[in-house]
Steps between C-alpha positions, in 0.01 A plus 500: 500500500483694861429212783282689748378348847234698673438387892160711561187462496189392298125637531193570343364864461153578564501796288178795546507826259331782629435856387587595881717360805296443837587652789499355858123372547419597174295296213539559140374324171730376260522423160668157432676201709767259375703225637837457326840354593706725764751534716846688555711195415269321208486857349866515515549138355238543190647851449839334522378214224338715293803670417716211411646354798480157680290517811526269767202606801535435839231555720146286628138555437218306652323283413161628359347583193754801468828290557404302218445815297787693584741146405326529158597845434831439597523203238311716239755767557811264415628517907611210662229381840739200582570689791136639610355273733131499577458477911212265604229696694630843444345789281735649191573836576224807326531835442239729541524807277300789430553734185366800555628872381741424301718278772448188695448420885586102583483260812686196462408193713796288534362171567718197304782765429594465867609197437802550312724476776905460533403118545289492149802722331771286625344190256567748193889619595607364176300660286570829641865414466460450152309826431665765308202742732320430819152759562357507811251730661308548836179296473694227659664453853714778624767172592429358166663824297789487718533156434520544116733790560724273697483233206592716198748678724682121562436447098577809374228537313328841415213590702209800476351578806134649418447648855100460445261514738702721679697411833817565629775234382830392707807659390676185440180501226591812330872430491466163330218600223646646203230702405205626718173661335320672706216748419556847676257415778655124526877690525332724835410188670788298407782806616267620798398830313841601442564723198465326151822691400685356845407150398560517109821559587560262740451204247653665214406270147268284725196718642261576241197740609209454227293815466222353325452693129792707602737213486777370706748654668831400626860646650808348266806617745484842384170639416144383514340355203170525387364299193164594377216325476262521207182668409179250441137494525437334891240206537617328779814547695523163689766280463716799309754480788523098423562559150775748540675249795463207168627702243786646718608129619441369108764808412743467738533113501555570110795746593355797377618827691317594827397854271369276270310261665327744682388676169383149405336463805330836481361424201329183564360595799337843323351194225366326791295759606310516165277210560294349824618275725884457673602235241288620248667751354863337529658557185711223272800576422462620137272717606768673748754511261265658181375796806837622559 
């Protein structure tokens, strides 16, 4: 079994459907409102468990009403909180995301994930030193991803770099992930609009652009590579990005080829998109394996 430490962060998503986005000043009914378990990291980590792996999470939420439900679904889901911490008088992070037209628009409010700083990481060295993958992804300190860079880097343990929100990342960042997953907007940002054909190559076997239903592309040292996504019936697209960064790490901490895991990874994600919510569609691994 894969061991898998996510450092990221945890949330709860205040979740509207609507038949149409509002524009600047604008106000428009909707049709339902949900709260349910979010987060870039805790989507990674249940993604991550879901599909077979041994999760370790590393990250804080506050401690309200939603810490104590965000622990839960990390227990319900099989990952490890040992290392969540709730932080007295201090909010748990939320999401606030509107599905409208087929896509979704989201504000995230930080709040407790702030507080996963190089100081809280440094308590949980040796359980990134014993992972066979480290995720981590921008919804915590800029100086906290470096930091778990630097750590897996001294370990030499395998680390994704899910470039999400988007902001540009030191170079000694990029040099010591082994994979980076950037959406195509996320790669403009992170390479200061440069050509996506410039920077594929630059990171051959490491860069991976998603194009959403298109798939994933990448440049292998001699060509670029594109593997496809797959066909389904859309309900909600949140969290699909999560899922693919799970199912990647799950495959390539089991050794499968990068080609591979990215077909893997394709193929949860497009499952995840089938049902509402970002962890509610997360597929099992079963189901994976019987879709492809």
């Amino acid at each position: 079994m894969a061991k898998i430490t996510v450092v990221g962060s945890s949330s709860m998503d205040l979740v509207v459907t609507s038949s149409k986005r509002p524009g600047a000043g604008e106000t428009v009914l909707g049709d339902s409102f949900k709260t349910v378990p979010g987060g870039k990291g805790a989507n990674q980590a249940v993604a991550c468990a879901r599909l077979g792996a041994e999760v370790s999470m590393i990250g804080c939420v506050g401690d309200d009403h939603f810490g104590q439900a965000i622990l839960q679904n990390f227990r319900d889901n099989g990952v490890s909180v040992k290392h969540v911490e709730p932080v007295t008088g201090m909010e748990s992070g939320t999401a606030h995301i509107v599905l409208a037209e087929g896509d979704n628009s989201i504000v995230v409010v930080k709040a407790a994930n702030d507080c996963v700083t190089p100081a809280y990481i440094e308590k949980t060295e040796d359980v990134i030193k014993q992972s066979d993958m480290v995720l981590v992804q921008h919804e915590i300190p800029e100086e906290s991803v470096a930091y778990v860079s630097a750590l897996c880097a001294k370990h030499g343990v395998l680390l994704i770099l899910n470039p999400a929100p988007a902001r540009p990342v030191p170079e000694a960042v990029l040099e010591q992930a082994t994979y980076i997953t950037p959406n195509e907007h996320e790669a403009s940002i992170l390479f200061g609009g440069a050509p996506l054909e410039e920077s594929l190559r630059r990171y051959p076997n490491k860069l991976l652009i998603t194009e959403g239903k298109r798939g994933v592309r990448y440049y292998d040292g001699t060509k670029e590579v594109v593997i496809p996504g797959y066909e389904v019936e859309v309900v909600d697209t949140t969290g699909a990005g999560d899922t693919f960064n799970g199912a990647l790490a799950v495959a390539l901490a089991e050794g499968k080829s990068l080609a591979d895991s990215l077909k893997f990874a394709n193929r949860a994600a497009s499952l995840s998109v089938t049902k509402f919510g970002a962890q509610g569609g997360m597929p099992t691994r079963s189901l994976v394996e019987e879709s492809l």
